[in-house]
C-alpha positions as CSV (number, residue, x, y, z in Angstrom):
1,X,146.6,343.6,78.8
2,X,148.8,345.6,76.6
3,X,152.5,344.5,76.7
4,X,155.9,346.2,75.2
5,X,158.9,344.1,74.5
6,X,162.1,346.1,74.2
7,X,165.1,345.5,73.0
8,X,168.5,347.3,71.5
9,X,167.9,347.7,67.9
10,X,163.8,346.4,67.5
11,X,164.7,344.4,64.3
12,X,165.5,341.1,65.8
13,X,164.4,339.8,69.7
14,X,161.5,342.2,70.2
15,X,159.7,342.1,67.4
16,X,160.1,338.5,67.1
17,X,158.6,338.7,70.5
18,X,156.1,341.0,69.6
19,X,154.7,338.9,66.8
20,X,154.4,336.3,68.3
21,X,152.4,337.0,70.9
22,X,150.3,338.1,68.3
23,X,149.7,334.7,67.1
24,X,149.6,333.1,70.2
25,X,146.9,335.3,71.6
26,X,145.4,334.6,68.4
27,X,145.3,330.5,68.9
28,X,144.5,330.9,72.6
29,X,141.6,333.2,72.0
30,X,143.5,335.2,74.2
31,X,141.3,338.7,73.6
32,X,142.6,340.7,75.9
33,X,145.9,340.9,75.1
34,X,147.9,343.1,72.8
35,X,151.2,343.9,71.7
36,X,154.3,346.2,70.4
37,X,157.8,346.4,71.1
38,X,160.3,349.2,70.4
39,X,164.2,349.9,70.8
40,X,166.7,351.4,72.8
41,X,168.9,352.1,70.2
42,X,166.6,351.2,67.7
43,X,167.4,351.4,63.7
44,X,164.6,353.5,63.6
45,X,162.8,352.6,59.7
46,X,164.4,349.4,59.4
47,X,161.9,346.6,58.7
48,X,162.0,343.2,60.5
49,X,165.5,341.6,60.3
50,X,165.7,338.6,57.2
51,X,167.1,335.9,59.7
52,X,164.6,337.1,62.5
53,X,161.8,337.4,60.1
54,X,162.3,333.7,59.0
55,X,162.3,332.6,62.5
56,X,159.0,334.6,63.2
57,X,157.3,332.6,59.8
58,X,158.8,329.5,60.9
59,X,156.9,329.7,64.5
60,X,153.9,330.7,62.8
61,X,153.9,334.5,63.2
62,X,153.7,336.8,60.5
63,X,156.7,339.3,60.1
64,X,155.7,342.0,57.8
65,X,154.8,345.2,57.6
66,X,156.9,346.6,60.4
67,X,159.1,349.1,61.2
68,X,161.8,350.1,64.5
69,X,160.9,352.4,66.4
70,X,163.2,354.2,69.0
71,X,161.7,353.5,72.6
72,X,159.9,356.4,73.8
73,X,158.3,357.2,77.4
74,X,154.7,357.3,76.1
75,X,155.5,353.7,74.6
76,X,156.2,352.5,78.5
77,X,153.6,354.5,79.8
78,X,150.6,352.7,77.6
79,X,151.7,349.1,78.5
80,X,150.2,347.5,81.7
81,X,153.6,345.0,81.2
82,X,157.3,346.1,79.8
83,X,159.2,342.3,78.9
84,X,162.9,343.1,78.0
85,X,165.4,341.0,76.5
86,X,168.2,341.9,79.0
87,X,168.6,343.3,83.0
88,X,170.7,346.0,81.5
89,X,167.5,347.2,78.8
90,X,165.3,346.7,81.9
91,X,167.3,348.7,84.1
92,X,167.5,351.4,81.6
93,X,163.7,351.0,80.7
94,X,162.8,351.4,84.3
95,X,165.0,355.0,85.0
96,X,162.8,356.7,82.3
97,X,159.9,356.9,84.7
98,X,157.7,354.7,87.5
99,X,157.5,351.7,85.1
100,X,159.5,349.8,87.4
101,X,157.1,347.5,89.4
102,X,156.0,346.3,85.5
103,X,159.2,345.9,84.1
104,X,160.5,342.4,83.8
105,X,163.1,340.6,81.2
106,X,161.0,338.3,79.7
107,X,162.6,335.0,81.1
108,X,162.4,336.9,84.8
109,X,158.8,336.9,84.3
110,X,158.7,333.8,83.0
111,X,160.2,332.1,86.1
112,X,158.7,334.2,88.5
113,X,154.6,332.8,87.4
114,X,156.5,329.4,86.8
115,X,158.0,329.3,90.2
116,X,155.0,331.2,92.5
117,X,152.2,330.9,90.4
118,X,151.8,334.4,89.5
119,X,148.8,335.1,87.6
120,X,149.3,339.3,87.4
121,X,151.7,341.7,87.1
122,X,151.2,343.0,90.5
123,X,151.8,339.4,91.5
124,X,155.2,339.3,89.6
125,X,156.1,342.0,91.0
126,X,155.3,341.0,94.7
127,X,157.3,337.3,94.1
128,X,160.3,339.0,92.1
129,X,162.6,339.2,94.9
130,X,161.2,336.0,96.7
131,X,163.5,334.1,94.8
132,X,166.9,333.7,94.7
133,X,168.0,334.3,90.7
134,X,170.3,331.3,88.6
135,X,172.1,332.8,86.3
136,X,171.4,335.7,84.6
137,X,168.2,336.2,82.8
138,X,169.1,337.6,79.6
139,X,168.7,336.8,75.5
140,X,171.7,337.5,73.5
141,X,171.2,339.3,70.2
142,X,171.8,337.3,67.5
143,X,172.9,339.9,64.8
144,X,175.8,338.6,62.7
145,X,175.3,335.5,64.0
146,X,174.1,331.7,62.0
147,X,170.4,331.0,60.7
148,X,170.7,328.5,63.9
149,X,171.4,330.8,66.4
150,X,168.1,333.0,65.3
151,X,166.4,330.0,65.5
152,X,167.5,329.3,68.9
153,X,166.2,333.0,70.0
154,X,162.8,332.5,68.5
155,X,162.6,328.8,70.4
156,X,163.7,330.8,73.4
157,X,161.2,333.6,73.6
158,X,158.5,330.7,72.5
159,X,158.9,328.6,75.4
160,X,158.9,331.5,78.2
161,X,156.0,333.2,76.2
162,X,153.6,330.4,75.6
163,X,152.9,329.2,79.2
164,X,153.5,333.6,80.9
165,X,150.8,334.6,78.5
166,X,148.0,332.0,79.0
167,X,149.1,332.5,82.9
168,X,148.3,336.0,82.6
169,X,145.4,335.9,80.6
170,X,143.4,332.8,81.1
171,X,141.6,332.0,77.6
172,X,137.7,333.8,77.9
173,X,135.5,330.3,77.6
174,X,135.4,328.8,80.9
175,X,134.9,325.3,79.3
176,X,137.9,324.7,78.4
177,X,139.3,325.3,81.6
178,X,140.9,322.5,83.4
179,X,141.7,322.9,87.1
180,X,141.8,327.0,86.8
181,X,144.2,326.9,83.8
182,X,143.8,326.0,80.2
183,X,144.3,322.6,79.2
184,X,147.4,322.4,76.0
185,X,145.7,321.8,72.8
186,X,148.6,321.4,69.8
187,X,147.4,323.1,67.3
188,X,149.7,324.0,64.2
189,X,149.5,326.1,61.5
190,X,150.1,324.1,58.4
191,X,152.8,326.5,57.5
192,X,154.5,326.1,61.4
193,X,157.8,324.3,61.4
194,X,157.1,324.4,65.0
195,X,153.6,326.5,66.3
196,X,154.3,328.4,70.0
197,X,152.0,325.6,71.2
198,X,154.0,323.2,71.2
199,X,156.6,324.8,73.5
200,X,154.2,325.5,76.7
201,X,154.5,321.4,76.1
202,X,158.3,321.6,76.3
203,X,158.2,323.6,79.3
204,X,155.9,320.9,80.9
205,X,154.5,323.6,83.4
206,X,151.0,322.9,82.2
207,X,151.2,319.2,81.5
């Protein structure tokens, strides 16, 4: 499953979303899944922003050698899953063609397998007006803002992405398999201040 994350500017939320799902795809065995993200407005050159950079080392991604990109159709068209970081973005991602029924914010898609048990896009897509939506589902962009607040993105996107990714794409060794969904197994990076692992425990949806 190839999945785009989009944001305004692609030097902070996406790619920090982006990379890690990288890593966690990488700890969870997690083979079929890849990743980009791109930007609405992106700063199109720019690499990985220094707060939002630190926050991807600090959950054990790795930042480097990127560059924004400005969101393109063929961008949405290759991805069998668009995550945004706000309704407005996914609004505006979904009138550049039929992307719609695979266009989610990140934290919509996040609630919607959390809440029905979704395990596929399609099956996102059948549950997402099913429920009736607290508050608005959106991350704020942190530019300009504290060390802390980047931080508090990067723990954000973690704990929605941990537990939506192994949901969608169930690790390939049947073994470890407990009850039709992979058991939690912490497993940090010895550089980590705090591995994606970790926060499917904080969510508790597959304690």
């Amino acid at each position: 499953m190839h999945i785009l994350f989009v944001c305004n500017g692609n030097v902070c939320r996406s790619v920090i979303a982006e990379r890690l799902t990288r890593s966690i795809a990488v700890e969870y065995r997690l083979t079929g899944i890849t990743a980009e993200s791109a930007g609405t407005r992106a700063l199109v050159g720019f690499p990985v922003e220094p707060r939002a950079a630190e926050a991807i080392t600090g959950l054990g991604g790795d930042p480097s050698d990127f560059r924004a990109r400005k969101l393109k159709a063929e961008h949405i068209d290759r991805a069998d899953l668009v995550l945004t970081m706000t309704e407005n973005i996914r609004d505006e991602v979904a009138e550049m063609g039929a992307a719609g029924p695979r266009t989610f914010t990140l934290l919509e898609a996040y609630r919607i397998a959390r809440v029905t048990g979704a395990r596929s896009v399609a099956g996102l897509h059948r549950s997402r007006h099913n429920l009736s939506l607290v508050g608005r589902e959106n991350i704020g962009d942190p530019v300009g803002l504290s060390a802390q607040a980047y931080c508090e993105v990067g723990d954000t996107i973690a704990e929605a992405l941990v537990p939506l990714l192994v949901a969608l794409a169930p690790v390939s060794t049947p073994a470890e398999r407990h009850w039709g969904r992979p058991p939690l197994v912490v497993q940090p990076g010895p550089a980590a201040r705090w591995s994606p692992l970790v926060a499917a425990q904080h969510t508790g949806w597959y304690a």
